[in-house]
Structure formats: structure tokens, C-alpha cells
Short mmCIF file of the C-alpha atoms (twelve columns), coordinates in Angstrom:
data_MODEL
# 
_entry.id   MODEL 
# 
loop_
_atom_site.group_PDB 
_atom_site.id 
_atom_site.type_symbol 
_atom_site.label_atom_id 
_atom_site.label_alt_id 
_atom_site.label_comp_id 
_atom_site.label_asym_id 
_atom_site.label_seq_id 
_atom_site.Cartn_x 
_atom_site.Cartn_y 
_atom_site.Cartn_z 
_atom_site.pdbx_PDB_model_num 
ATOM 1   C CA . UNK A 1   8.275   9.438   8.250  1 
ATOM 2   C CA . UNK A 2   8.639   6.298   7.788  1 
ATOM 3   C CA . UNK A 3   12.087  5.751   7.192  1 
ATOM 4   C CA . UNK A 4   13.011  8.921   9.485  1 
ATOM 5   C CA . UNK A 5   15.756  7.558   12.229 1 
ATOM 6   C CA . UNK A 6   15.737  8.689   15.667 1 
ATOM 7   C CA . UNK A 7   17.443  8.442   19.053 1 
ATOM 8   C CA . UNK A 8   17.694  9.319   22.509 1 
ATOM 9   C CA . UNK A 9   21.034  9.381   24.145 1 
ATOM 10  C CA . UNK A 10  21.513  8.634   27.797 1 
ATOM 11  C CA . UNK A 11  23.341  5.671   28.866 1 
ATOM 12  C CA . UNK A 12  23.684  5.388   25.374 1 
ATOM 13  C CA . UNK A 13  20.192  3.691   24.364 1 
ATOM 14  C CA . UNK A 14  18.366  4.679   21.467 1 
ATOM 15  C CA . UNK A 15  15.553  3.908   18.854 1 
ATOM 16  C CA . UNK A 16  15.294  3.248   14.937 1 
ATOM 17  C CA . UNK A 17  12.103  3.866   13.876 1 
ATOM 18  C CA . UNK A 18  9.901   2.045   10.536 1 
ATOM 19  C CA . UNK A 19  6.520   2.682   10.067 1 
ATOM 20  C CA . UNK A 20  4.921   1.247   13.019 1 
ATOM 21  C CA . UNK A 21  7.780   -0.732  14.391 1 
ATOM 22  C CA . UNK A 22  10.493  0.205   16.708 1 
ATOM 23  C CA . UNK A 23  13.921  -0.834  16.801 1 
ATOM 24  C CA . UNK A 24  15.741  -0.417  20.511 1 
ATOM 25  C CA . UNK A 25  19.754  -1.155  20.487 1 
ATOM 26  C CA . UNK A 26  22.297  -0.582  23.153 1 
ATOM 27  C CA . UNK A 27  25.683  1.463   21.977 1 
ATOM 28  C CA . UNK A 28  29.105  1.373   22.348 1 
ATOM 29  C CA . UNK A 29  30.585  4.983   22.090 1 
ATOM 30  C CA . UNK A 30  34.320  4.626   20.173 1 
ATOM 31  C CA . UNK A 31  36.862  7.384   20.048 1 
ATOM 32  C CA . UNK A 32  35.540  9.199   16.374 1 
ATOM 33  C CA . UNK A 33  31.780  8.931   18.351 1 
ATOM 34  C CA . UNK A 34  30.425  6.710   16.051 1 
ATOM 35  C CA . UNK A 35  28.109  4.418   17.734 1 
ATOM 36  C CA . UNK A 36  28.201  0.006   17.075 1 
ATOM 37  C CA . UNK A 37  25.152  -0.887  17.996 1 
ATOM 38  C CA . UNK A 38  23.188  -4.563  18.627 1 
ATOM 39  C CA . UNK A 39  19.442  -3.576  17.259 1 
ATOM 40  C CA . UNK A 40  16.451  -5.398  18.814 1 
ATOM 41  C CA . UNK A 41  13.300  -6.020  16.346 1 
ATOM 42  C CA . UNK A 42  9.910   -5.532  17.859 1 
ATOM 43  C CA . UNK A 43  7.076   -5.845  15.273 1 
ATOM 44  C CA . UNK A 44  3.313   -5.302  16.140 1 
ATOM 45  C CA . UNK A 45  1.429   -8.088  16.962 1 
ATOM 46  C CA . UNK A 46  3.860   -10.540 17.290 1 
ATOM 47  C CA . UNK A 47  4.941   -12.071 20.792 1 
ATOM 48  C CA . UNK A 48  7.660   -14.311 19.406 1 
ATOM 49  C CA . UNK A 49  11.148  -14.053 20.239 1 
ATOM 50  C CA . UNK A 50  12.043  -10.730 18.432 1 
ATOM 51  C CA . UNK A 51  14.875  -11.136 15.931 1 
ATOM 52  C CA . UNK A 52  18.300  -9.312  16.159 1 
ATOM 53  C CA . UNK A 53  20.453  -8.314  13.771 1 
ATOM 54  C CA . UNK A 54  23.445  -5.788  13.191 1 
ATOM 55  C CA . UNK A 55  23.352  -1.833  13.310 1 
ATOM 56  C CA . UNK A 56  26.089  1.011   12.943 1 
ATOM 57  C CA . UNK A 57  24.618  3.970   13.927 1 
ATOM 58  C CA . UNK A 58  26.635  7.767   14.056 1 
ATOM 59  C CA . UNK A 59  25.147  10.566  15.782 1 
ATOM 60  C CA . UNK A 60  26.685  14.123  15.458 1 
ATOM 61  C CA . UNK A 61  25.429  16.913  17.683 1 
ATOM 62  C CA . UNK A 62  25.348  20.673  16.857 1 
ATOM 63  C CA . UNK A 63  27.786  21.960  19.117 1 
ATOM 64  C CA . UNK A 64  26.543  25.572  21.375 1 
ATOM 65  C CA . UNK A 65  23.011  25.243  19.617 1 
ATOM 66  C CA . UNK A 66  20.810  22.709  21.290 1 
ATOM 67  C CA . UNK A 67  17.316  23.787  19.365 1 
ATOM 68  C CA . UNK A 68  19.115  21.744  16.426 1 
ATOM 69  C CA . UNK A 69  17.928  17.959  16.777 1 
ATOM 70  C CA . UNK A 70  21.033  15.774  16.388 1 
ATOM 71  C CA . UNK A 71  21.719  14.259  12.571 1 
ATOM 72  C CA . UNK A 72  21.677  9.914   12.646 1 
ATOM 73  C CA . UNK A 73  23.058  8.293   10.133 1 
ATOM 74  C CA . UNK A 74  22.635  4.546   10.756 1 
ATOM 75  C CA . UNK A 75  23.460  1.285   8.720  1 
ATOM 76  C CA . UNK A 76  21.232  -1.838  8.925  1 
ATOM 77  C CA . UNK A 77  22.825  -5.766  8.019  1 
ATOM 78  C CA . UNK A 78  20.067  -8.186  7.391  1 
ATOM 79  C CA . UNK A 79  16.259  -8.130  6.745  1 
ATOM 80  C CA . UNK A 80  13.356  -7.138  9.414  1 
ATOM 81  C CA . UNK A 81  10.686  -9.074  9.456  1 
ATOM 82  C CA . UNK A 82  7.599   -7.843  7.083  1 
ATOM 83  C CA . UNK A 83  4.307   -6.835  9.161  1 
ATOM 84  C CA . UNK A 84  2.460   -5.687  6.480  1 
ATOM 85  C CA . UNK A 85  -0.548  -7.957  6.945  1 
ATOM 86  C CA . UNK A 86  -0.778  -6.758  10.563 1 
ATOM 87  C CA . UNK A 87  -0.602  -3.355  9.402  1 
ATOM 88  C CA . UNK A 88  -3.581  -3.831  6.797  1 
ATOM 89  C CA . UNK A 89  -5.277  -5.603  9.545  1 
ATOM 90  C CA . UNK A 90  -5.031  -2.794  11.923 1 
ATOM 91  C CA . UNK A 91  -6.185  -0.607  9.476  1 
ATOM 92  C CA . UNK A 92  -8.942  -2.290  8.294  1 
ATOM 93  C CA . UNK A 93  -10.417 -1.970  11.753 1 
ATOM 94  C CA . UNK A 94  -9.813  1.350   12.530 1 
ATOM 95  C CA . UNK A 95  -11.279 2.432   9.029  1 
ATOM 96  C CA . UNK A 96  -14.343 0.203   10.291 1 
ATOM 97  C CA . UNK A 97  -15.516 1.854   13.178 1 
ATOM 98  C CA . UNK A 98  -18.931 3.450   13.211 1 
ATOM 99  C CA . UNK A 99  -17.537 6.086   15.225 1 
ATOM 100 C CA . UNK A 100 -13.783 7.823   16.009 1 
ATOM 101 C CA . UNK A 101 -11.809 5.572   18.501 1 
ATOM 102 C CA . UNK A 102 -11.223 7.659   21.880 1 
ATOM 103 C CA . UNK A 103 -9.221  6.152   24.946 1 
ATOM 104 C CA . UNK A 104 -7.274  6.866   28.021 1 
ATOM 105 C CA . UNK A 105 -4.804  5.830   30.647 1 
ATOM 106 C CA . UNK A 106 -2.448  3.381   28.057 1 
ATOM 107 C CA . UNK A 107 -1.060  1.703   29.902 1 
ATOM 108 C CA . UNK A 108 -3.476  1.280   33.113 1 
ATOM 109 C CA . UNK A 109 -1.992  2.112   36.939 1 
ATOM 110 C CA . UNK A 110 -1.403  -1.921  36.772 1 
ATOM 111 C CA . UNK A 111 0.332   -1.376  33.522 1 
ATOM 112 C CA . UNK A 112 -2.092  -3.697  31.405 1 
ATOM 113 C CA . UNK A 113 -2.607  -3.005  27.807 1 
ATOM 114 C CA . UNK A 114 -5.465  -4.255  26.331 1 
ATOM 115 C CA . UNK A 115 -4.778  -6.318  22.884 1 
ATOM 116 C CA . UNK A 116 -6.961  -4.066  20.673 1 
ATOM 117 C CA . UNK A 117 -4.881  -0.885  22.324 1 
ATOM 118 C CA . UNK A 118 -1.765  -2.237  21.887 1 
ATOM 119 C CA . UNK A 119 -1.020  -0.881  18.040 1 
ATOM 120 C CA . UNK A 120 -2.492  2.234   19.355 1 
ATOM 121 C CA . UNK A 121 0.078   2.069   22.018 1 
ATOM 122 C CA . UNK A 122 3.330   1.026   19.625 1 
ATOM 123 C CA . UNK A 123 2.332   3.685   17.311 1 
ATOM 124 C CA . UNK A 124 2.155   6.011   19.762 1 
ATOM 125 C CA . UNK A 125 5.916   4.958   20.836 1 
ATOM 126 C CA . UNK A 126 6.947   5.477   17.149 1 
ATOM 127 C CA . UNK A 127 5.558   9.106   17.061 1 
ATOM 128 C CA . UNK A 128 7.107   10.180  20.818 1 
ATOM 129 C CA . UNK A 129 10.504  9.307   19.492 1 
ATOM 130 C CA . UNK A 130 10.271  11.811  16.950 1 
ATOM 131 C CA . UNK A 131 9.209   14.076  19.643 1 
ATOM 132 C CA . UNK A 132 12.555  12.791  21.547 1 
ATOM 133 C CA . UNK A 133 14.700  12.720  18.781 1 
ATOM 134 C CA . UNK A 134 13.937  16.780  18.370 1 
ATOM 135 C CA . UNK A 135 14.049  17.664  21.713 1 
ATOM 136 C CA . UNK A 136 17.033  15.583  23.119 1 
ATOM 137 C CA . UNK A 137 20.575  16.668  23.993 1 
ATOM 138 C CA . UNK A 138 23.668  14.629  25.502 1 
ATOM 139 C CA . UNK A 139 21.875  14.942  29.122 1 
ATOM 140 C CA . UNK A 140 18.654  13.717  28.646 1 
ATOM 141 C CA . UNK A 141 17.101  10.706  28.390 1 
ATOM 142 C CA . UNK A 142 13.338  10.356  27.529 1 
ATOM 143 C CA . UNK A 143 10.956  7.440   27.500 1 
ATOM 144 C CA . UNK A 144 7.219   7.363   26.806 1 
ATOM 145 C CA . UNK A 145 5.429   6.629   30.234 1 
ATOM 146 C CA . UNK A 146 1.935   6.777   29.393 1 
ATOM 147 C CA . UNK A 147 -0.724  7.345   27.054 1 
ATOM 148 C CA . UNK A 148 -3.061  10.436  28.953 1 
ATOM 149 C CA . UNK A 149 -5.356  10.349  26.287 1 
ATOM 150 C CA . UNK A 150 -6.138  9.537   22.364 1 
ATOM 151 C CA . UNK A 151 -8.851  10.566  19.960 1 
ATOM 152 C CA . UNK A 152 -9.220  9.752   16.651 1 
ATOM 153 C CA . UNK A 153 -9.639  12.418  14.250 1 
ATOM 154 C CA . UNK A 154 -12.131 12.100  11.572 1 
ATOM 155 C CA . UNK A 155 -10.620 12.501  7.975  1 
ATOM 156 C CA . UNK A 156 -11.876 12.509  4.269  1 
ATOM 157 C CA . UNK A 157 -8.482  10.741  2.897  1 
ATOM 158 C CA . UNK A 158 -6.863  7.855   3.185  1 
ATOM 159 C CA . UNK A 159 -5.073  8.375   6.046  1 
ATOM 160 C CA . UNK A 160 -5.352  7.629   10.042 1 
ATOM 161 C CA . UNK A 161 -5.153  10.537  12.479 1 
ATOM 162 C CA . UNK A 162 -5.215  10.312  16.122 1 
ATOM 163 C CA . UNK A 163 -4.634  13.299  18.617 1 
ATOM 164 C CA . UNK A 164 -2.198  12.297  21.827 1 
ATOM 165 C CA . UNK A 165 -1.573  13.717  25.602 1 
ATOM 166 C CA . UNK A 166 1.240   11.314  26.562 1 
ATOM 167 C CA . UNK A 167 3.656   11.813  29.401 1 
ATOM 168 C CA . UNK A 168 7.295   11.557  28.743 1 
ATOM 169 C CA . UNK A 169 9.426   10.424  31.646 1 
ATOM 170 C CA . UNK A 170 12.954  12.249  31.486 1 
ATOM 171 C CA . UNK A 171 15.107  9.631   33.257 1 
ATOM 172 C CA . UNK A 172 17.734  12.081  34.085 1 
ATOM 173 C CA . UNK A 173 15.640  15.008  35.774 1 
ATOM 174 C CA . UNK A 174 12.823  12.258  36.677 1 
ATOM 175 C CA . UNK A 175 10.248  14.435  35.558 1 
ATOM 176 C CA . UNK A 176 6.963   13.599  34.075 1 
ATOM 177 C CA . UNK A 177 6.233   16.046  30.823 1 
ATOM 178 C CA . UNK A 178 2.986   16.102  29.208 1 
ATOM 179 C CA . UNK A 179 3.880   15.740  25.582 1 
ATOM 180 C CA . UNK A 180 0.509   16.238  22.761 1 
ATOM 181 C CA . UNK A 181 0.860   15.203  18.976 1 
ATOM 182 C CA . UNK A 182 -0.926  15.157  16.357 1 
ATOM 183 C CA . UNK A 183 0.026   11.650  14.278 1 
ATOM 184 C CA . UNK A 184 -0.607  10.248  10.554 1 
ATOM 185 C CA . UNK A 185 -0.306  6.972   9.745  1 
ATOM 186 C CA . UNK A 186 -0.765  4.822   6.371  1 
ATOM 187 C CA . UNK A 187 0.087   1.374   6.042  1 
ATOM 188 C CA . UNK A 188 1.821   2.262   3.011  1 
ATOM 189 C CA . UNK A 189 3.613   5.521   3.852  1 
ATOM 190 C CA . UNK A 190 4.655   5.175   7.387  1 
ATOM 191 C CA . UNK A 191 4.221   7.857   10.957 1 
ATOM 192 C CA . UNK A 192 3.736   11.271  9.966  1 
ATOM 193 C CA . UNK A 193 3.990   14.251  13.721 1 
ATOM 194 C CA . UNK A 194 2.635   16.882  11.990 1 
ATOM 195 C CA . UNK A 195 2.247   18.414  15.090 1 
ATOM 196 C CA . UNK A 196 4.032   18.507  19.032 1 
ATOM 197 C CA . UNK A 197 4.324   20.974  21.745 1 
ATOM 198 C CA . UNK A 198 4.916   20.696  25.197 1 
ATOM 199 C CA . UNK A 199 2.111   21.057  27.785 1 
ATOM 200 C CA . UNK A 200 2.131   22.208  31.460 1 
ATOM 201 C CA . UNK A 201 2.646   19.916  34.142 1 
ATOM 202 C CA . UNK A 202 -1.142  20.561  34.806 1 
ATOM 203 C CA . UNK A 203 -2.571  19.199  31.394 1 
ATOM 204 C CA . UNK A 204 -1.260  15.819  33.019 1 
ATOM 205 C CA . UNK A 205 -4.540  15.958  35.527 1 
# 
């Protein structure tokens, strides 16, 4: 959703999401395990120097049940910057095409990103840290790797729906997890995972 935080802990590093942009700040741990945090602004589209501003973030986990996805309850000082013309922009494209967009292999094995991939790309880091939010404990750290494989899927309303493969790297266990989701998106309501489940090792192939 589009104002629905997340995190993954490890190292202590984690991720704000908003609509299609992601936040990344490094915390500081105190003694009531409330984390200070310095929050990073990347917005689609733009390659300028991102802008930083203040974040107080506190994560609580359910202690002796780890199905439970951690509650965050974070605090931002100052204003982000507003993308909504790159949004509608985006959009506009995507609504455009004669037919549904399909891809693969986001980034490349040279790690190259094509411009007209790249929203495809962020919002496909915005949905996986739901899926990390949900499935992370104090032991795990995930990060998106790479986009398997995307397909748009043709819809009647106003929204955007693309089906993912992506491969999750957990930093801790180093292993490569094939991750699928099913994603929403509207310009004016934000990242919607209606759907995630965890694939074996062989959908990866």
C-alpha cells in the first residue's frame, strides 16, 4: 500500500516504502530498540543527488512466533520530493502499449538496466520489500537480486498489473530464492502484492 512501511533487519539496514519510491536508511539500535535512522530518498527517474532527511523508525518483533511480520512504526522530518509527473508519465506509457509488456533478466549478467525497464525495475523493489518485510526475522537479511521474469497482466480497470519471478538474495544464508508476485499499481493509490509465495530453487532456471 502505499503508505505501508517495511524493513529488513540485518546489519541493521532497512527500507520505507511510498508508492513507487524507496527509502533506504542505516540504524542505530539504542537500549529501548528503537531505531534513529538517516533515510536516503531515491525517486524514479531522477539521477540527481538524492535528498536526505531525518527518520525515527521502531521495530517490535513477536517474540516465539516468527510467521508474525514485525510491526514499524516510523517518523519522517521534512518533505520528499513529489514524482508525480514521472508517475503519470510512466503510466501513460504502459496504458499505451498495443500489447502487454513482457521481459526478463532485470538486471542483465552485466547488470545493465535499460531506461524504459528501470520503473519496472524500482517498482519491482517496492513490491519485494513487502515480500521481505513479511517474511523477515532478526537473522535474515534479504535483497532483491534480479528480475527472472515480468508480464503484464491485461486488466479492464484502472489499474497496472504485472506478474514477477524475482530472486531474493538472503545475505546471511547466501542463498538465491525465487520469489513470484502478483503487483498493482496506480499513480494515485500506490503498490498493491496481492499475491507472493515462494518457489523452488528450480523455477530460477
Amino acid at each position: 500500500h502505499k503508505h505501508c512501511p517495511f524493513y529488513h533487519c540485518r546489519k541493521k539496514t532497512a527500507l520505507i516504502v511510498q508508492s513507487r519510491k524507496y527509502y533506504e536508511f542505516n540504524l542505530v539500535l539504542n537500549n529501548h530498540k528503537s531505531l534513529w535512522a538517516r533515510l536516503r530518498e531515491n525517486s524514479n527517474y531522477l539521477k540527481k543527488k538524492p535528498i536526505t532527511v531525518n527518520c525515527t523508525a521502531e521495530v517490535l518483533y513477536h517474540l516465539g512466533n516468527k510467521n508474525i511480520a514485525p510491526d514499524v512504526q516510523f517518523t519522517i522530518e521534512g518533505e520528499l520530493k513529489n514524482t508525480d509527473e514521472a508517475d503519470n508519465i510512466f503510466y501513460s506509457r504502459i496504458k499505451s502499449l498495443e500489447k502487454e509488456l513482457v521481459a526478463e533478466n532485470i538486471p542483465d549478467s552485466h547488470g545493465h538496466v535499460s531506461p524504459e525497464m528501470e520503473p519496472i525495475r524500482l517498482l519491482a523493489w517496492v513490491a519485494s520489500g513487502y515480500v521481505m518485510w513479511q517474511n523477515s526475522t532478526e537473522n535474515t537479511k534479504f535483497q532483491l537480486a534480479q528480475i527472472k521474469h515480468v508480464k503484464q497482466v491485461k486488466r479492464s480497470d484502472e489499474y497496472l498489473e504485472f506478474d514477477y519471478m524475482i530472486l531474493l538474495h538472503e545475505m546471511v544464508s547466501q542463498e538465491i530464492i525465487p520469489w513470484q508476485m502478483t503487483v498493482l499499481w496506480h499513480p494515485q493509490h500506490g503498490v498493491q502484492v496481492t499475491q507472493d509465495s515462494r518457489q523452488p530453487k528450480h523455477a530460477s532456471e
